[in-house]
C-alpha positions in Angstrom: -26.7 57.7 60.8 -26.5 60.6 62.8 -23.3 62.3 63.2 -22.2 63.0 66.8 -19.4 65.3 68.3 -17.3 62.9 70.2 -17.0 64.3 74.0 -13.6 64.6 75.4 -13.3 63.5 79.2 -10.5 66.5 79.7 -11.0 70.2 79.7 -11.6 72.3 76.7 -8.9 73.1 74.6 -7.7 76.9 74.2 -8.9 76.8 71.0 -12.2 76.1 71.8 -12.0 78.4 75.0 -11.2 81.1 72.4 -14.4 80.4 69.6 -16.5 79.9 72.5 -15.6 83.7 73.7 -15.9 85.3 70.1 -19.3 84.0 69.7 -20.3 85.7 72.6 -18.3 88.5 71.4 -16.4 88.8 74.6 -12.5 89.0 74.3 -10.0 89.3 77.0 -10.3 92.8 77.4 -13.7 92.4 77.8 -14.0 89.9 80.4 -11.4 92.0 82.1 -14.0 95.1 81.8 -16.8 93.2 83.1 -15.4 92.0 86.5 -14.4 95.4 87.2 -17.5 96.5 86.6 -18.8 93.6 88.8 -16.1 94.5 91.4 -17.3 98.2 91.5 -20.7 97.5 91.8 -20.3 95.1 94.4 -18.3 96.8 96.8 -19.1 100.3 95.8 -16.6 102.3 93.8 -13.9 104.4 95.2 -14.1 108.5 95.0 -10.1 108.9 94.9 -8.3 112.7 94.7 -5.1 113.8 93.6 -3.5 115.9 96.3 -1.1 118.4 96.3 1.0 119.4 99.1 3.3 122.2 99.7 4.7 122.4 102.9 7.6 125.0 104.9 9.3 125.0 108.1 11.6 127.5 110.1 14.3 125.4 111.5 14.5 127.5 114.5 11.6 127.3 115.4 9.9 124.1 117.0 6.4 123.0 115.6 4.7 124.1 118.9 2.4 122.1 120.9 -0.6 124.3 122.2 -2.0 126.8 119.7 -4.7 129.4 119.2 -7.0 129.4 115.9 -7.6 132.1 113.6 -10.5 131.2 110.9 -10.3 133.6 107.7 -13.4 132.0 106.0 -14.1 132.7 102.9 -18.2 133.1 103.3 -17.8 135.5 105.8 -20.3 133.8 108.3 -22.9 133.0 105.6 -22.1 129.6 104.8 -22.6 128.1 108.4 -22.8 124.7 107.3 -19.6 124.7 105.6 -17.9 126.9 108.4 -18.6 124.5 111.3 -17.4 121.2 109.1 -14.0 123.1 107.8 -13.5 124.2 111.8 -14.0 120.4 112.6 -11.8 119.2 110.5 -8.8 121.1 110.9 -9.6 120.5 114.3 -9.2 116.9 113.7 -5.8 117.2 111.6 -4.2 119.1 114.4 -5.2 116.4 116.7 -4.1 113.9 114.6 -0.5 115.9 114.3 -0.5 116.0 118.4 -1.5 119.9 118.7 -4.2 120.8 120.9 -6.0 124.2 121.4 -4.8 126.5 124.4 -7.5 126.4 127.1 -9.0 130.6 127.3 -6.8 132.9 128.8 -3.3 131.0 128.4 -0.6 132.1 126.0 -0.4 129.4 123.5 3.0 128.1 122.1 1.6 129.8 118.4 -1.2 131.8 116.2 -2.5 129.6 113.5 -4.2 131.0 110.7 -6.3 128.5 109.2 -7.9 129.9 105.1 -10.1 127.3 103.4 -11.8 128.2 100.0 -12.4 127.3 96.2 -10.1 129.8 93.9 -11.5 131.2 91.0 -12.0 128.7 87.7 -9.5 128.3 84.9 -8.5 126.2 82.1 -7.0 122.9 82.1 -6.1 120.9 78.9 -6.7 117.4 80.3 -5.9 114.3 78.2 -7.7 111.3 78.7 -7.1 108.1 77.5 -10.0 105.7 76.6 -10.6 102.3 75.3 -14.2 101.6 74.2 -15.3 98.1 75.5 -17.7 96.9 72.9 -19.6 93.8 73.2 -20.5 91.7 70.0 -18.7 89.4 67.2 -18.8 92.3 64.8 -17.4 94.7 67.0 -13.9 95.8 68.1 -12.2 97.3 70.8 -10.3 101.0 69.5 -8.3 102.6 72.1 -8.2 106.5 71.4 -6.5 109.5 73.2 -9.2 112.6 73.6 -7.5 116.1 74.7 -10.1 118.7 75.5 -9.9 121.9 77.4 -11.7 122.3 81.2 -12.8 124.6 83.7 -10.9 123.4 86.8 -11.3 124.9 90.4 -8.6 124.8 93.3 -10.3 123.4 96.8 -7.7 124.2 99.1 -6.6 125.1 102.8 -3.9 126.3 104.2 -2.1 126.4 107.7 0.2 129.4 108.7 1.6 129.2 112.2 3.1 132.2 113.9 5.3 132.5 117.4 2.7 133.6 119.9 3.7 137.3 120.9 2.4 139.5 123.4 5.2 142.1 123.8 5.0 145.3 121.6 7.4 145.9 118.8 10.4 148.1 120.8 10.5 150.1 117.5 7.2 151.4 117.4 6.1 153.1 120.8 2.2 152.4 121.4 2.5 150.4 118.8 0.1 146.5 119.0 1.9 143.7 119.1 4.1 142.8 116.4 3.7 139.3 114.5 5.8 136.9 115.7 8.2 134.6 113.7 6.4 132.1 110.7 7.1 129.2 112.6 5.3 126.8 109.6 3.0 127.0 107.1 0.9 123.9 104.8 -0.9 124.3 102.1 -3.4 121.2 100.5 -4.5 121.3 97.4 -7.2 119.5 95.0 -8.0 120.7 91.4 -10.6 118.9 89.5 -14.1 120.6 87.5 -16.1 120.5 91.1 -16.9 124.2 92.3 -17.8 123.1 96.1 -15.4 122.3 99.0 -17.0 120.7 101.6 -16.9 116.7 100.2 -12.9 117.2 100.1 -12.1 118.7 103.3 -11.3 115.3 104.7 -8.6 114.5 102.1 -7.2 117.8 102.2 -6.7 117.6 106.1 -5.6 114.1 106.0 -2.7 114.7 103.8 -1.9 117.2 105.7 -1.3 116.0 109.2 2.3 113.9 108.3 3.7 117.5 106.5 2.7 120.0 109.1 5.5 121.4 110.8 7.8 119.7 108.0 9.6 121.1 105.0 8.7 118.7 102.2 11.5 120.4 99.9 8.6 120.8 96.7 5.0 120.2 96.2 4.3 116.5 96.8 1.1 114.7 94.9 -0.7 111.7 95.5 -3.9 109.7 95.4 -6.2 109.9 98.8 -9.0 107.7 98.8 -11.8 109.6 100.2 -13.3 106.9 103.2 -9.6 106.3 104.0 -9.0 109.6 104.9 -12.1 110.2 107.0 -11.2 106.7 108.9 -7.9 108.2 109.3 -8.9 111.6 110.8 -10.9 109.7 112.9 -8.5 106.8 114.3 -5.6 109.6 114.7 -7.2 112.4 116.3 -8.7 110.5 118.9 -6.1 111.0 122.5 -3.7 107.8 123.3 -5.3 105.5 125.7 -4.2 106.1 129.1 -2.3 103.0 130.2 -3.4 101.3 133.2 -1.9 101.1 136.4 0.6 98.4 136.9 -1.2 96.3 139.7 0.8 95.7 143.2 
């Protein structure tokens, strides 16, 4: 006579849940690996930066409305690719902040400098830790802490608004036109082993547009998610809709 496993009519036991999983050499973690691998390849994965902001304010002066822009850039005309997208975009973060560009030939409420760029490389000790997800009864998961040395590169821009003056300093005779006050200045910052600028100019002008004109006090850091801050520049530079007229 045949011996038969009797079939229960409820669900399997934990137990069984748990032989069934290391004959298939999957445990926890790895089930846990897998659907975030399935996640990420089913909705694409995320490029996410690590922003630093450092912003300063003079508190009397006001943040200005209408401004005129002064481009320091880096390439010196060569790069005109990257040039017209860096121009764009801080274009687009002023916008977003409620600034606009001084139509030619009236005085604007400041002088913006606006300096983009990638500083020179140095070294970063970066620590990463990492769990190997292996797959198989005869194999184990080890997490393990790696710290190695990296050549990192700052992508930054940076925002420095002066008082529009036209009136010559009245301690220099024939002297040009001093500076006027710092009204504001904003600097963005991402560090990571990537020697190029243009992929993070959205993130760097996004975080910006909250902190311009602000004091933040110390350098503030945080995640940006790269297609929510080009949805962002987009949605908040665009003008308010003009309301409609109350009908009679």
């Amino acid at each position: 006579m045949k011996n038969t496993r009797s079939q229960s009519s409820g669900p399997p036991s934990r137990q069984e849940n748990s032989r069934e999983a290391a004959r298939a050499g999957l445990t926890g973690r790895g089930w846990f690996a897998l659907g975030l691998l399935a996640a990420c390849l089913g909705a694409g994965c995320q490029t996410v930066h690590q922003v630093t902001i450092d912003s300063i304010s003079n508190p009397r002066k006001q943040i200005g409305q209408s401004y005129e822009l002064d481009v320091i850039d880096p390439s010196g005309g060569v790069d005109v690719e990257l040039q017209v997208m860096a121009l764009a975009t801080i274009k687009e973060t002023l916008a977003a902040r409620g600034l606009y560009e001084a139509p030619r030939g009236v005085k604007p409420d400041s002088i913006i400098t606006y300096t983009y760029g990638v500083g020179q490389g140095h070294i970063n000790i970066v620590t990463e830790q990492n769990t190997s997800l292996l797959l198989g009864p005869m194999l184990t998961t080890l997490p393990s802490t790696n710290s190695k040395a990296v050549v990192v590169f700052d992508k930054f821009i940076e925002l420095s608004a002066r008082e529009a003056v036209t009136a010559p300093d009245p301690n220099r005779p024939g002297a040009p036109a001093r500076k006027g006050e710092e009204m504001w200045n904003i600097k963005a910052t991402i560090v990571d082993t990537k020697n190029t600028l243009a992929p993070y100019l959205a993130a760097l002008g996004s975080s910006c547009i909250d902190y311009i004109g602000e004091n933040s006090g110390q350098e503030l850091h945080f995640k940006v998610e790269d297609k929510v801050a080009k949805a962002n520049l987009k949605l908040r530079s665009k003008p308010a809709p003009v309301p409609a007229p109350a009908a009679k």
